[in-house]
N, CA, C and O of each residue as an XYZ file, in Angstrom:
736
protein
N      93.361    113.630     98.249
C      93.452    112.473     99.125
C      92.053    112.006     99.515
O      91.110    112.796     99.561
N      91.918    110.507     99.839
C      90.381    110.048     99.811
C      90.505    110.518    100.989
O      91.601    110.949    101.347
N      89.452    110.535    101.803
C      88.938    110.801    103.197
C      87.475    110.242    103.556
O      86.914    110.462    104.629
N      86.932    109.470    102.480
C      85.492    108.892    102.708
C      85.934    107.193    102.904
O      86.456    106.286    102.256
N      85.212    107.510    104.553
C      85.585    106.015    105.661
C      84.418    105.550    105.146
O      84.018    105.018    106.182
N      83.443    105.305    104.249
C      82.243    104.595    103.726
C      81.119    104.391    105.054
O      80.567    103.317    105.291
N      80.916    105.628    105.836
C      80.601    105.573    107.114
C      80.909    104.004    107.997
O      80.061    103.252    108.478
N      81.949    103.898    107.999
C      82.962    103.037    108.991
C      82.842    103.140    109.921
O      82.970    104.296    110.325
N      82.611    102.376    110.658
C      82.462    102.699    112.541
C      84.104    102.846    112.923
O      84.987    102.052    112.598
N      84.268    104.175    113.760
C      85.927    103.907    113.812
C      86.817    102.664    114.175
O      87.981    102.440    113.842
N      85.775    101.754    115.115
C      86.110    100.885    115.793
C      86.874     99.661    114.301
O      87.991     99.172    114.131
N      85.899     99.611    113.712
C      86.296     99.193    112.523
C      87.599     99.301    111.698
O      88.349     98.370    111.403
N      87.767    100.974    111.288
C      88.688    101.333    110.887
C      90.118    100.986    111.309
O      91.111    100.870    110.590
N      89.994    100.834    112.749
C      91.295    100.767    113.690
C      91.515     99.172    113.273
O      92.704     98.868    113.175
N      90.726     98.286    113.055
C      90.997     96.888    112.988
C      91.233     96.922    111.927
O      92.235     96.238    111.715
N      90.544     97.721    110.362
C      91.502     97.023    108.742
C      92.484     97.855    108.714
O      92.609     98.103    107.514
N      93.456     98.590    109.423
C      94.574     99.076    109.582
C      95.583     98.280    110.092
O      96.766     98.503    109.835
N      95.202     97.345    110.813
C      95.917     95.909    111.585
C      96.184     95.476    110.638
O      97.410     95.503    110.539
N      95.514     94.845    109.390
C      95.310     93.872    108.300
C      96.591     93.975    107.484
O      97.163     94.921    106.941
N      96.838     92.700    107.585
C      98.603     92.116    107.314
C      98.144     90.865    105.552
O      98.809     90.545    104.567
N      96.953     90.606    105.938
C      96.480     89.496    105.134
C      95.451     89.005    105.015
O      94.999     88.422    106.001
N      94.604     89.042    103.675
C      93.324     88.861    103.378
C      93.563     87.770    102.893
O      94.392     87.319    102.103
N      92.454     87.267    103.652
C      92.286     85.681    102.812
C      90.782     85.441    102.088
O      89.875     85.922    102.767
N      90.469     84.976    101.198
C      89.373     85.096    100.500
C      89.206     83.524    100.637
O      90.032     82.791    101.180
N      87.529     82.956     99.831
C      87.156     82.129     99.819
C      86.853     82.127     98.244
O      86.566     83.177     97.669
N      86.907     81.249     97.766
C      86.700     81.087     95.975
C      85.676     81.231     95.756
O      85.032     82.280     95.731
N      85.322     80.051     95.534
C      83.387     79.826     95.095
C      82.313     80.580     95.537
O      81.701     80.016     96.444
N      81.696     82.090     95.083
C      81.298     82.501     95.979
C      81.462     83.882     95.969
O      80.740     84.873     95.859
N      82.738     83.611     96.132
C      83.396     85.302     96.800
C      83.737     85.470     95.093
O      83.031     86.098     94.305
N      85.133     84.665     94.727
C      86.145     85.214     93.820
C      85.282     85.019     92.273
O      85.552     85.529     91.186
N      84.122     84.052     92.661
C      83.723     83.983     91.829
C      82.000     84.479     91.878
O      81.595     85.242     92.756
N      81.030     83.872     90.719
C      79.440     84.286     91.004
C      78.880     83.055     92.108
O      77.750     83.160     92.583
N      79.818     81.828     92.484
C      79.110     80.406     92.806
C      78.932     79.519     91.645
O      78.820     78.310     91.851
N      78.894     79.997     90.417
C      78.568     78.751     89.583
C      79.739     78.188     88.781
O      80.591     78.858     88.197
N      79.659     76.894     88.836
C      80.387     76.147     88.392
C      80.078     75.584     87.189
O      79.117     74.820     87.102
N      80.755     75.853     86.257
C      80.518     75.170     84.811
C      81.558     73.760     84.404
O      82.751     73.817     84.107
N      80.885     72.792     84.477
C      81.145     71.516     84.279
C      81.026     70.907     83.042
O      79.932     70.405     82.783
N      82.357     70.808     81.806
C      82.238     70.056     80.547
C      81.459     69.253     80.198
O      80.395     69.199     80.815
N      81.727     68.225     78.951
C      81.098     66.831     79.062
C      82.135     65.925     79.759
O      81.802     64.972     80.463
N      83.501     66.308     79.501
C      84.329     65.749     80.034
C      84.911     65.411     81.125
O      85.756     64.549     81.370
N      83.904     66.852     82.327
C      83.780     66.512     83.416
C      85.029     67.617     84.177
O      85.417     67.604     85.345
N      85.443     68.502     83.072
C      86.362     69.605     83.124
C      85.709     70.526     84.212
O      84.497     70.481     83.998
N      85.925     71.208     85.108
C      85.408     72.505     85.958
C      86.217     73.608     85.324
O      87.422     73.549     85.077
N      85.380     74.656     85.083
C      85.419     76.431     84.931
C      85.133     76.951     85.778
O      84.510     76.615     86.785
N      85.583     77.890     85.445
C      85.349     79.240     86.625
C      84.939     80.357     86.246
O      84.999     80.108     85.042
N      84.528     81.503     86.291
C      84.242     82.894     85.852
C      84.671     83.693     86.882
O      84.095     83.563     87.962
N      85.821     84.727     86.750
C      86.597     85.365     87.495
C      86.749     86.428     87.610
O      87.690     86.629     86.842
N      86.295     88.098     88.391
C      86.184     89.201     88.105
C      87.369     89.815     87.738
O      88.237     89.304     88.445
N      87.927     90.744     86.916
C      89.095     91.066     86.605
C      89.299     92.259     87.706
O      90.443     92.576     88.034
N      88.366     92.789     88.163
C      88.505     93.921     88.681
C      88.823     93.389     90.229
O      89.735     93.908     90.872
N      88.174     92.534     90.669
C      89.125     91.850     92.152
C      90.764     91.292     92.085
O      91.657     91.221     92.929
N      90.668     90.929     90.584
C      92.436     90.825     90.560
C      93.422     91.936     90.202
O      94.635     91.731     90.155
N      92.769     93.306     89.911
C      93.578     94.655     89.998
C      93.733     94.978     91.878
O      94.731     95.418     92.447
N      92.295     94.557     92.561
C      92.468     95.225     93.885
C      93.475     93.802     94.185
O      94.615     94.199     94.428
N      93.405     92.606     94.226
C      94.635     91.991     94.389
C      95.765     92.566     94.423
O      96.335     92.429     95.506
N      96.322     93.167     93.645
C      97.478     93.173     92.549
C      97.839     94.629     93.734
O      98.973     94.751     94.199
N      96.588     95.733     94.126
C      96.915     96.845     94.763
C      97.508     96.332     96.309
O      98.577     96.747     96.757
N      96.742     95.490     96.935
C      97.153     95.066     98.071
C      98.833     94.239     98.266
O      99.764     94.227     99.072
N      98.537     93.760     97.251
C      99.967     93.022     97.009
C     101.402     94.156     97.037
O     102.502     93.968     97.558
N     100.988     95.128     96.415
C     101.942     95.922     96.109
C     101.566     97.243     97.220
O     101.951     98.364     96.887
N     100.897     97.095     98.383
C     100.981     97.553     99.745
C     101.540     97.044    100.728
O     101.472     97.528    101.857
N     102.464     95.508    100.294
C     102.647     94.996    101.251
C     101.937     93.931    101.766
O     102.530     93.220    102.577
N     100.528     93.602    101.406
C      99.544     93.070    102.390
C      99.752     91.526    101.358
O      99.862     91.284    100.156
N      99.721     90.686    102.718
C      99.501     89.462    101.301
C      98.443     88.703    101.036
O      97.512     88.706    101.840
N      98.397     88.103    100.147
C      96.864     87.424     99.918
C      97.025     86.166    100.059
O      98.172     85.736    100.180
N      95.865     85.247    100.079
C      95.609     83.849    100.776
C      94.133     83.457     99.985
O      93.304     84.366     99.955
N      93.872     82.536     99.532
C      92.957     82.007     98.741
C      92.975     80.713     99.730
O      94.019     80.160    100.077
N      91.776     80.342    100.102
C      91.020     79.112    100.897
C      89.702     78.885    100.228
O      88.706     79.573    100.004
N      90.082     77.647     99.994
C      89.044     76.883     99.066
C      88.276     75.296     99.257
O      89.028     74.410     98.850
N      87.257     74.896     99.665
C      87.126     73.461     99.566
C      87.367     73.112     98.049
O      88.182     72.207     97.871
N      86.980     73.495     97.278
C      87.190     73.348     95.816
C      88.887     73.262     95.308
O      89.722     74.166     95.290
N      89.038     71.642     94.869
C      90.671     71.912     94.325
C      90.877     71.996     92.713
O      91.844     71.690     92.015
N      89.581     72.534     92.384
C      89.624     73.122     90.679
C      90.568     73.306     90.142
O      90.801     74.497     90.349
N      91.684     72.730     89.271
C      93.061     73.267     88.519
C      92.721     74.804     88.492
O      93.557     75.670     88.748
N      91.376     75.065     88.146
C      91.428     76.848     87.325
C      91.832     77.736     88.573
O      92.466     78.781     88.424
N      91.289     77.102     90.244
C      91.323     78.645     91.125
C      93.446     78.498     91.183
O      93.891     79.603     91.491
N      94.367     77.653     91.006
C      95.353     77.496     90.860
C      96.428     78.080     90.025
O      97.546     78.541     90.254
N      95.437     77.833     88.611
C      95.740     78.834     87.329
C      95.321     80.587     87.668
O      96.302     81.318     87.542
N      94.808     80.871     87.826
C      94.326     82.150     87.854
C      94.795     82.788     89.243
O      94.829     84.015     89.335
N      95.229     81.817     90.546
C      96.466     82.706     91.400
C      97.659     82.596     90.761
O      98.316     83.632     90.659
N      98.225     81.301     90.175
C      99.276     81.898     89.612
C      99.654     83.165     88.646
O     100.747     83.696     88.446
N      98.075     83.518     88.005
C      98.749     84.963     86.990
C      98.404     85.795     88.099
O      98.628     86.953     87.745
N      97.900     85.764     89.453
C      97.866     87.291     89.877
C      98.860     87.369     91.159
O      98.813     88.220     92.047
N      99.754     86.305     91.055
C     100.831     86.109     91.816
C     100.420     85.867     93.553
O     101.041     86.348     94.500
N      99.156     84.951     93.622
C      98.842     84.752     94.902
C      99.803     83.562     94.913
O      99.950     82.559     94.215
N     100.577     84.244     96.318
C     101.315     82.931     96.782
C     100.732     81.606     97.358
O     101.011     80.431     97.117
N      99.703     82.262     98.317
C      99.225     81.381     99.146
C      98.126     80.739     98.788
O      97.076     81.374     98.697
N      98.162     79.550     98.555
C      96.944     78.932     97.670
C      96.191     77.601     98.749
O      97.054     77.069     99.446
N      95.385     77.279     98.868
C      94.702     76.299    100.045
C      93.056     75.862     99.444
O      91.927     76.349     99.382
N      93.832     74.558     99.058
C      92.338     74.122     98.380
C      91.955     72.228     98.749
O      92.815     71.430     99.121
N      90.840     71.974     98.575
C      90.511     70.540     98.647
C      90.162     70.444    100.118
O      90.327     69.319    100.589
N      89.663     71.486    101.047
C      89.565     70.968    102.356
C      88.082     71.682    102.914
O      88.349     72.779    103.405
N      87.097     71.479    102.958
C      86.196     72.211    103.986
C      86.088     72.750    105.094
O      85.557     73.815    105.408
N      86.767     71.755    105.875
C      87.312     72.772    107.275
C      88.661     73.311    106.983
O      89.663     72.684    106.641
N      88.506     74.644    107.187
C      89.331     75.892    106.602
C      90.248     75.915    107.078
O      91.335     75.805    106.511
N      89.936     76.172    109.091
C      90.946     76.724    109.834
C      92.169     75.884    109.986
O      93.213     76.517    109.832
N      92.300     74.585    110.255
C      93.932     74.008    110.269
C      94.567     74.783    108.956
O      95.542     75.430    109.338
N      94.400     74.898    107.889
C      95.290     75.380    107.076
C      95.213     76.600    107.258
O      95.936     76.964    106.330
N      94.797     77.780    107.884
C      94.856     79.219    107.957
C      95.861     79.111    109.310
O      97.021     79.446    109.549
N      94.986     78.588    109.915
C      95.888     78.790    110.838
C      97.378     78.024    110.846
O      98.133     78.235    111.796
N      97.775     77.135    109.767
C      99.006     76.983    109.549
C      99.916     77.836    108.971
O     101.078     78.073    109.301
N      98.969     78.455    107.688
C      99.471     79.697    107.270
C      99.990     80.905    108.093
O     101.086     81.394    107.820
N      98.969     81.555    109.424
C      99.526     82.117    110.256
C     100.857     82.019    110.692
O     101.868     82.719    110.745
N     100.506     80.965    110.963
C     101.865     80.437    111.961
C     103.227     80.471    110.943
O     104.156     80.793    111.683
N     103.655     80.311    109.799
C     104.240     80.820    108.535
C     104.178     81.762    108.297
O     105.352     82.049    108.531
N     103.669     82.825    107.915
C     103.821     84.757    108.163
C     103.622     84.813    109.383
O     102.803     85.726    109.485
N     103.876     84.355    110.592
C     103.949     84.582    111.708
C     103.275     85.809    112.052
O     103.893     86.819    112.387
N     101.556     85.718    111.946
C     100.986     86.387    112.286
C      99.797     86.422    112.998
O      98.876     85.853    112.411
N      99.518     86.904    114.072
C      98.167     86.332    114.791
C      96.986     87.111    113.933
O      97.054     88.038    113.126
N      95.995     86.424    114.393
C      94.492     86.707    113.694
C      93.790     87.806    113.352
O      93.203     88.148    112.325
N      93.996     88.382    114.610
C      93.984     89.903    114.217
C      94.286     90.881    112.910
O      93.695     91.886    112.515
N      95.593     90.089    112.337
C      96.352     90.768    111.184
C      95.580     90.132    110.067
O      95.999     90.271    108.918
N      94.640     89.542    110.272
C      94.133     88.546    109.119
C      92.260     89.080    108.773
O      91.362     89.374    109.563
N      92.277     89.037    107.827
C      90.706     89.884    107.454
C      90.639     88.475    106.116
O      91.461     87.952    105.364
N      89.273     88.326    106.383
C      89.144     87.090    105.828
C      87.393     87.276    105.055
O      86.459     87.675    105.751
N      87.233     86.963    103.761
C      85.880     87.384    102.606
C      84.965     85.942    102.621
O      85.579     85.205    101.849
N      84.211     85.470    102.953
C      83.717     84.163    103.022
C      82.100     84.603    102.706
O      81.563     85.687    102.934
N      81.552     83.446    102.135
C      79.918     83.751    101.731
C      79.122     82.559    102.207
O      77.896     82.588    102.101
N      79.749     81.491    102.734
C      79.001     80.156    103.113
C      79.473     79.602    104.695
O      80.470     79.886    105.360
N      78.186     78.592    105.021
C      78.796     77.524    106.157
C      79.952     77.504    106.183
O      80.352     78.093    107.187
N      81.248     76.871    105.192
C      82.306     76.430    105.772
C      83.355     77.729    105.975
O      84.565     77.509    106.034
N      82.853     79.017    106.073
C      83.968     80.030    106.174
C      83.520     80.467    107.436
O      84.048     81.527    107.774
N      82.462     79.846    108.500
C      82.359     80.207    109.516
C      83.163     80.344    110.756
O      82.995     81.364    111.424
N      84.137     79.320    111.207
C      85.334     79.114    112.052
C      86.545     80.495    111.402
O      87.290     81.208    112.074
N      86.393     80.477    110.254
C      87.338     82.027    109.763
C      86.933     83.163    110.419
O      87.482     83.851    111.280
N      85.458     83.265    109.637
C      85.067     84.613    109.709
C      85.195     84.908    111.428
O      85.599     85.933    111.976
N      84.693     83.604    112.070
C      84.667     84.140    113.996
C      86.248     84.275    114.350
O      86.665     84.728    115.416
N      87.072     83.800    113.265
C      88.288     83.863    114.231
C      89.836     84.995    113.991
O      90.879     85.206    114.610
N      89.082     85.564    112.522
C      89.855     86.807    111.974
C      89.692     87.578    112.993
O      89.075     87.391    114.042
N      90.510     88.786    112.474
C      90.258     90.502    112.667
C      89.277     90.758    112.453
O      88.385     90.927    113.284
N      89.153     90.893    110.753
C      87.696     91.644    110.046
C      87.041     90.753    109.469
O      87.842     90.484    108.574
N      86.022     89.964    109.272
C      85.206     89.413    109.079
C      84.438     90.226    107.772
O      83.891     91.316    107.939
N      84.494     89.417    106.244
C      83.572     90.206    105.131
C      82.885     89.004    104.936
O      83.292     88.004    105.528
N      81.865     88.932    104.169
C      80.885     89.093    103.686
C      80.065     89.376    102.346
O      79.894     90.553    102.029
N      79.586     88.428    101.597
C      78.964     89.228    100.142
C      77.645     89.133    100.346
O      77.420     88.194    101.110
N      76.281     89.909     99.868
C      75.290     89.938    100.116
C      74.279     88.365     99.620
O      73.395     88.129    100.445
N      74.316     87.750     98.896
C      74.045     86.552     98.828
C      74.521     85.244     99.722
O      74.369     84.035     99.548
N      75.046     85.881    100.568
C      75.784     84.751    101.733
C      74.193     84.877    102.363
O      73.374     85.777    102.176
N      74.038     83.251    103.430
C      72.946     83.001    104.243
C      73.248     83.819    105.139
O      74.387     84.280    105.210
N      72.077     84.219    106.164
C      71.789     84.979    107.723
C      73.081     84.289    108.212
O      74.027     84.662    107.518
N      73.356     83.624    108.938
C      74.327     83.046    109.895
C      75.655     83.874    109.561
O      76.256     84.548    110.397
N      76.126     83.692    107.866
C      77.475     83.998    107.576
C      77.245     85.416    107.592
O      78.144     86.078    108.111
N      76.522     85.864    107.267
C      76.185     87.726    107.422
C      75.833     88.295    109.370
O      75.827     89.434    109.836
N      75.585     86.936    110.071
C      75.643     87.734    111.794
C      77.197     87.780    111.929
O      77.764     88.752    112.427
N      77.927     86.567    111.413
C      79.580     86.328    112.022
C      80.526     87.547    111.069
O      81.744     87.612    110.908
N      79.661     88.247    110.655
C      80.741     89.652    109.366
C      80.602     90.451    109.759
O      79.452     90.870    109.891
N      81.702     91.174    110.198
C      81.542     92.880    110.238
C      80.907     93.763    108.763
O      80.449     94.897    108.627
N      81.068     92.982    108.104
C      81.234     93.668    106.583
C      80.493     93.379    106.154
O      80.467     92.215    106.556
N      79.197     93.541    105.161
C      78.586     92.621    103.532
C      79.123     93.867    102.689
O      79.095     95.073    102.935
N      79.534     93.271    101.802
C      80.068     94.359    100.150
C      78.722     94.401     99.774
O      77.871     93.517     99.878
N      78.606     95.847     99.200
C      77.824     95.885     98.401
C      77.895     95.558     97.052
O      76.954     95.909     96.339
N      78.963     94.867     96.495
C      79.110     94.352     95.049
C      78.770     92.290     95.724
O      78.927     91.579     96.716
N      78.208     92.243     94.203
C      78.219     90.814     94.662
C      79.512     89.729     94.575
O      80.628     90.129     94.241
N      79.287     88.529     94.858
C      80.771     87.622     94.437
C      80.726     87.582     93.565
O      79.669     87.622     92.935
N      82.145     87.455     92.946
C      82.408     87.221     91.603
C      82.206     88.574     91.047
O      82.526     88.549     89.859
N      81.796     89.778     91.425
C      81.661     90.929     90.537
C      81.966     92.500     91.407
O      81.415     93.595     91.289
N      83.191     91.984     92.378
C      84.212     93.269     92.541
C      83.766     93.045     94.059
O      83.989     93.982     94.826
N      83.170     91.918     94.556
C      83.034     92.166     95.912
C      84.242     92.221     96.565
O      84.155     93.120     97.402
N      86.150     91.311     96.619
C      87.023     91.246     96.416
C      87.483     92.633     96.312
O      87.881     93.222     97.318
N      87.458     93.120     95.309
C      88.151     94.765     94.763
C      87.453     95.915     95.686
O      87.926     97.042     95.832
N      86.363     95.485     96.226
C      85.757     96.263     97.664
C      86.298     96.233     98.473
O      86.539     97.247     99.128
N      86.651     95.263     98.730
C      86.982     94.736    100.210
C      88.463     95.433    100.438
O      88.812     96.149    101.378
N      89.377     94.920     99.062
C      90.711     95.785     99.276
C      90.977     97.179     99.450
O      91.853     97.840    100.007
N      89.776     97.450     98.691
C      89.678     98.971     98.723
C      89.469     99.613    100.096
O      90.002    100.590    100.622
N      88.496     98.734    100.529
C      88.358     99.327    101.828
C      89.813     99.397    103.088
O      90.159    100.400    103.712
N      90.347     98.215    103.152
C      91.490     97.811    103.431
C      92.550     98.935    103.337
O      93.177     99.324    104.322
N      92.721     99.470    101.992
C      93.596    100.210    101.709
C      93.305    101.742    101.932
O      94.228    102.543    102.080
N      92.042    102.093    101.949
C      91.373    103.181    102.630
C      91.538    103.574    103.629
O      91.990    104.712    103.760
N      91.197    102.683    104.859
C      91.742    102.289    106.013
C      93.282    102.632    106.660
O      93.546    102.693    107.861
N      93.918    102.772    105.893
C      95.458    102.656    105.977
C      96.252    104.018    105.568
O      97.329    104.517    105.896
N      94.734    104.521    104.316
C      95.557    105.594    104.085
C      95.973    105.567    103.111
O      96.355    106.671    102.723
N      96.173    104.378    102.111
C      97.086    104.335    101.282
C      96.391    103.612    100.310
O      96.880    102.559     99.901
N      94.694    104.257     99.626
C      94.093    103.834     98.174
C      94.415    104.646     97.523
O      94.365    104.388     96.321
N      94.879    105.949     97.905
C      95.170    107.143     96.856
C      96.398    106.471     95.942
O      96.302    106.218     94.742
N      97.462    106.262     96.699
C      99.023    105.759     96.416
C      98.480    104.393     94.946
O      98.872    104.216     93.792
N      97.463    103.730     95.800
C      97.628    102.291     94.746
C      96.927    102.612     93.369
O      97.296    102.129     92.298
N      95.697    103.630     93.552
C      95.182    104.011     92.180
C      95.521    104.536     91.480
O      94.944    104.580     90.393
N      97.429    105.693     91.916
C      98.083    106.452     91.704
C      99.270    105.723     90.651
O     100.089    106.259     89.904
N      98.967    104.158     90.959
C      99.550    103.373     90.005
C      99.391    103.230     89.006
O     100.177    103.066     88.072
N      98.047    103.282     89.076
C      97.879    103.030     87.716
C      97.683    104.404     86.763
O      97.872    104.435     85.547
N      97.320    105.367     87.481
C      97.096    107.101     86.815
C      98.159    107.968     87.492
O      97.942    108.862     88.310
N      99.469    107.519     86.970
C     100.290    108.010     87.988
C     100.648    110.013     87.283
O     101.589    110.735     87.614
N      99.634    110.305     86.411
C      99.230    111.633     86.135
C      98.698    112.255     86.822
O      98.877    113.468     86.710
N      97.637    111.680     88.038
C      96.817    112.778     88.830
C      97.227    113.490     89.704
O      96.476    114.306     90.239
């Protein structure tokens, strides 16, 4: 059984044990930030596979996921639909009316909500979650309003950190990795 709190302040611990629902930010987080633009004027994405396994673990803990995006890219749309994110929220910069509509729909206060943001517009989130993350290329400001910076960057498992930690927290990363090596 794991037992390494990643020196966690307990205070901490007690709050991603609350956590009902992570909401992430795209550009940034789910991805590296860069946007690859056709001639045609098409947008890409580059997407870590390994944040959509810790997806996939949280999902199947119960916990649900939430994608908030100013970006209404067809691809961040395509790529929740294969990892079965229900909750999808895109085309808006100011975040919180739609989170907090979402709340109010899983009927859950803020607390239950742990939220991954790397820029200006995830600031009203990050102050108004539970747990507040963070990727290390985010500016000073978005790194004072985080309990958290991952030590993986966006776009390359910062996401699959974050759940991990989440599920650590709870008690229950042994169970989800147990999914997939259900030999050990």
């Amino acid at each position: 059984m794991t037992t390494d709190t990643h020196g966690l302040p307990p205070e901490l611990l007690l709050r991603l044990r609350a956590v009902r629902l992570l909401c992430c930010d795209v550009d940034g987080v789910l991805t590296d930030g860069r946007i690859f633009v056709a001639d045609d004027g098409r947008e890409s994405k580059a997407f870590h596979v390994g944040d959509g396994i810790g997806i996939g673990m949280l999902q199947r803990a119960g916990i649900a996921v939430a994608w908030i995006s100013g970006s209404s890219a067809p691809a961040i749309r395509h790529r929740a639909e294969r990892l079965a994110v229900a909750h999808v929220l895109t085309g808006s910069d100011d975040k919180l009316p739609g989170w907090q509509r979402l709340l109010r729909q899983l009927d859950l206060g803020p607390q239950a909500c742990a939220h991954i943001g790397d820029d200006l517009p995830d600031l009203p989130l990050l102050r108004a979650c539970g747990v507040a993350f963070t990727v290390p290329h985010a500016p000073p400001r978005v790194h004072a309003a985080s309990d958290y910076v991952t030590r993986a960057a966006g776009g390359r498992g910062a996401v699959r950190e974050v759940c991990e930690l989440i599920l650590m927290a709870r008690g229950e990363l042994d169970a989800a990795i147990d999914h997939y090596d259900p030999s050990h």
